[in-house]
C-alpha positions in Angstrom: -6.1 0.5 36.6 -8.2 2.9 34.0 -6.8 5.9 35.9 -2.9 4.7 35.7 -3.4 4.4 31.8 -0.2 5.1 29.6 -0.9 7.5 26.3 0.5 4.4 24.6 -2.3 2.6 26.2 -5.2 5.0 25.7 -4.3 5.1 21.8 -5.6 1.4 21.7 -8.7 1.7 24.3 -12.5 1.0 23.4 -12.6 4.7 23.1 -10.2 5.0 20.3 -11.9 2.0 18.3 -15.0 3.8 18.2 -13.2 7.4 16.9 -11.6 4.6 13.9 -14.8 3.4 13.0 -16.6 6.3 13.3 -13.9 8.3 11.2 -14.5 5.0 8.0 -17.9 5.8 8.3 -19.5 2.8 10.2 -22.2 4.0 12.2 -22.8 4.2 16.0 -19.0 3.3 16.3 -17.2 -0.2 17.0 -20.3 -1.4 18.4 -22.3 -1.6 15.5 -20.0 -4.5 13.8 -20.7 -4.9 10.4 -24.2 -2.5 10.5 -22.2 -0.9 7.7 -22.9 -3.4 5.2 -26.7 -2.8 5.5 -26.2 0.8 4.7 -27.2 2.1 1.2 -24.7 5.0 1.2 -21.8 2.7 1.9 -22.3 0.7 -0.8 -22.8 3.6 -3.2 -20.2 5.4 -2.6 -18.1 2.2 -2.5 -19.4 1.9 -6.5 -19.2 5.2 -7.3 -14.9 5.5 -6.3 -14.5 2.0 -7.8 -16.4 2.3 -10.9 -15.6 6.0 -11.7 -14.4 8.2 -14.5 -10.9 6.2 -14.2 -12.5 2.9 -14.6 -14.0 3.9 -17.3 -11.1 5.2 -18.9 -9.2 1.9 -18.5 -11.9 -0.1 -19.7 -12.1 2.3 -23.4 -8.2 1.6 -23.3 -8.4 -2.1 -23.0 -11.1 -2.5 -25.6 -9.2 -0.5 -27.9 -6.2 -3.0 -27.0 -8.3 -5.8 -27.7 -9.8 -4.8 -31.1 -6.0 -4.2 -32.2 -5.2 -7.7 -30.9 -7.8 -9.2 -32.9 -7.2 -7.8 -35.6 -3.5 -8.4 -35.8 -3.3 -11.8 -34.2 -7.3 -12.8 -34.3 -9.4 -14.0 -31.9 -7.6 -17.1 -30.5 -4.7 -14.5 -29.1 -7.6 -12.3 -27.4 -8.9 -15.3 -25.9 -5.3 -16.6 -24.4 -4.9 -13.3 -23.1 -8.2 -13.0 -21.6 -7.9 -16.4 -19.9 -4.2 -15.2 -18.4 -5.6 -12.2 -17.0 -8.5 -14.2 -15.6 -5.9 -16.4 -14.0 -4.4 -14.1 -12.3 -7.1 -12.2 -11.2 -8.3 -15.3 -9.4 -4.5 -15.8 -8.0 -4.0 -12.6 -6.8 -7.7 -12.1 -5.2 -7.0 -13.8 -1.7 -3.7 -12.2 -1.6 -5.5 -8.9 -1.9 -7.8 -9.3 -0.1 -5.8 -10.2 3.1 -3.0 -7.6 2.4 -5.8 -4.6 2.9 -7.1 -6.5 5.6 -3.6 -6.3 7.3 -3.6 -2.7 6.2 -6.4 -1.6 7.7 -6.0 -3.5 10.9 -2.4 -1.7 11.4 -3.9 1.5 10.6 -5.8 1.1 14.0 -2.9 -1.2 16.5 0.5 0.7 15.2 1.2 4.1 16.9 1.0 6.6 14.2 2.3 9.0 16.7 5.3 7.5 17.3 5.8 6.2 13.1 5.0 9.9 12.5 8.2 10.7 14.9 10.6 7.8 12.9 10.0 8.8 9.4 8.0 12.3 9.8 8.7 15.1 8.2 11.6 16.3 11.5 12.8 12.7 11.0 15.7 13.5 9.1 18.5 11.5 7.5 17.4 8.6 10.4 13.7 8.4 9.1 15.2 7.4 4.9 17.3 5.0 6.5 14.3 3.3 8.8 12.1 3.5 5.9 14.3 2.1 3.7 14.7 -1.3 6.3 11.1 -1.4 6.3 11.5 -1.7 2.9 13.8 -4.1 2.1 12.2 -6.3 4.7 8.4 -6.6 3.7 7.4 -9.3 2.3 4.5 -10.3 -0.6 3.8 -8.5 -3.5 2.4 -4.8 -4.6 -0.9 -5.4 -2.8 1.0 -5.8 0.5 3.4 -3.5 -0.1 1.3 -0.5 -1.2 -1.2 -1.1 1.6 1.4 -0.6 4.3 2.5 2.4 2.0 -0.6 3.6 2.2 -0.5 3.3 6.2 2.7 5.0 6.7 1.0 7.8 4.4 -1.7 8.1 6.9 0.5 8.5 9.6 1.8 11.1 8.3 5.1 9.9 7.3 7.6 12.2 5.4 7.4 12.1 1.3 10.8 11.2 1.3 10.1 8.4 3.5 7.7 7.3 1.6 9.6 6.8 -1.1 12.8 5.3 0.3 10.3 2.6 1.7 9.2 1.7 -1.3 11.8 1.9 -3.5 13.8 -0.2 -1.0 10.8 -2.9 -1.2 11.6 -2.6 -5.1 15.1 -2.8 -5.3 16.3 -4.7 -1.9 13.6 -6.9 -1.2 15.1 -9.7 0.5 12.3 -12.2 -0.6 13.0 -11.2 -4.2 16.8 -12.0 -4.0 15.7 -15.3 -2.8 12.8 -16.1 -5.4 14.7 -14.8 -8.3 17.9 -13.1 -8.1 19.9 -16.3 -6.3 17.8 -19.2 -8.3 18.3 -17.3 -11.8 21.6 -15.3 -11.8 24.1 -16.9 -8.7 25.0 -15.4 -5.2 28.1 -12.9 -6.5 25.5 -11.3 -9.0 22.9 -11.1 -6.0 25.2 -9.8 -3.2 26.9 -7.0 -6.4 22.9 -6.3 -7.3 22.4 -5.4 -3.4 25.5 -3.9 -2.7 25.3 -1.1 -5.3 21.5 -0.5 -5.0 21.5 0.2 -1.1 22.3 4.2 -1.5 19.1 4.2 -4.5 16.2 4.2 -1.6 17.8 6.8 0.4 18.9 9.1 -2.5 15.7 8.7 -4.1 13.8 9.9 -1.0 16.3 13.0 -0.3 15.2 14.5 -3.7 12.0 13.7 -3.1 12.0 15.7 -0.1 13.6 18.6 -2.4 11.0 18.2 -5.1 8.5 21.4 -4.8 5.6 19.2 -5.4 3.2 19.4 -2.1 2.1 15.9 -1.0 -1.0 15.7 1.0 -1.9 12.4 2.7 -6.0 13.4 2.7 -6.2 13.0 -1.2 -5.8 9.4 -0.7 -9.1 7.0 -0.6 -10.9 6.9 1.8 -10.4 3.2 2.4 -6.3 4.0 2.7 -6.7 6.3 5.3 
């Protein structure tokens, strides 16, 4: 029944779906579908945050890099490197691709008013150590990881949180003892590498909870919030 709903419940209506995509800047809501990607505005702003001022500062950095590399190792090296980094571009598209996907999607299903009460700013000592389980058990690489960072963020998660989560998926990730620790260096080095890195995530958020340095989830992209 619509009258019995549950908060929990109204947080994921129709309603709600149309306050999301009004908020990312889709007009007329969730019912206009993908109206967005007909609208001239959209698509500049989308430019003007991906190719600004720090784009442009990378790309005078990596031609510098690359005249210095031709001239000390010549033009074959630049060309190995450039095909590498082509490479991987293409390897790690998909990958990206689907990770902000994910992102996004749990931005609208997870309840960010209950996250906000497991790792918010009252959340204390219990809120590092949920973070940092979250952490250690994500899987994929820094485009999956940093877009569920980016989610907590916008749910208004503590700082310290924030960085016990990912410090954790650094250090404790269970996929990297499994890839590389394990296949590369044994099971005692893996289990001694774990063991004595589990306080790191949760000291590292408690000072940054100390740090006077104000955080402010709004400065984020657009796109991450």
């Amino acid at each position: 029944m619509a009258d019995q709903q549950k908060p929990h419940d109204i947080q994921h209506s129709p309603k709600r779906a149309n306050k999301v995509a009004t908020a990312s800047g889709a007009p007329g809501g969730a019912e206009a579908g993908f109206a967005f990607l007909g609208d001239r505005d959209w698509w500049l702003g989308i430019l003007l945050t991906a190719f600004g001022r720090g784009f442009f500062g990378f790309m005078a950095f990596a031609i510098l890099v690359s005249i210095v590399c031709y001239l000390i190792y010549g033009m074959a090296a630049v060309e190995a490197v450039l095909r590498e980094d082509m490479t991987l571009l293409v390897n790690m598209m998909p990958r990206v691709v689907l990770a902000l996907c994910v992102a996004s999607l749990l931005w609208v299903v997870l309840p960010r008013d209950r996250m906000a009460r497991l790792v918010g700013t009252e959340s204390g000592l219990r809120g590092l150590i949920i973070a940092a389980i979250a952490g250690t058990i994500t899987p994929g690489g820094p485009s999956s990881a940093y877009a569920l960072l980016a989610v907590l963020a916008a749910a208004k998660a503590d700082r310290g949180a924030l960085v016990a989560y990912i410090t954790a998926w650094a250090l404790l990730g269970f996929q990297r003892i499994l890839i590389w620790d394990m296949p590369f260096m044994g099971a005692e080095f893996s289990m001694v590498r774990f063991v004595v890195s589990m306080p790191l995530p949760i000291l590292a958020g408690l000072i940054a909870r100390h740090i006077p340095i104000r955080f402010d989830a709004s400065q984020l992209p657009k796109g991450s919030r």
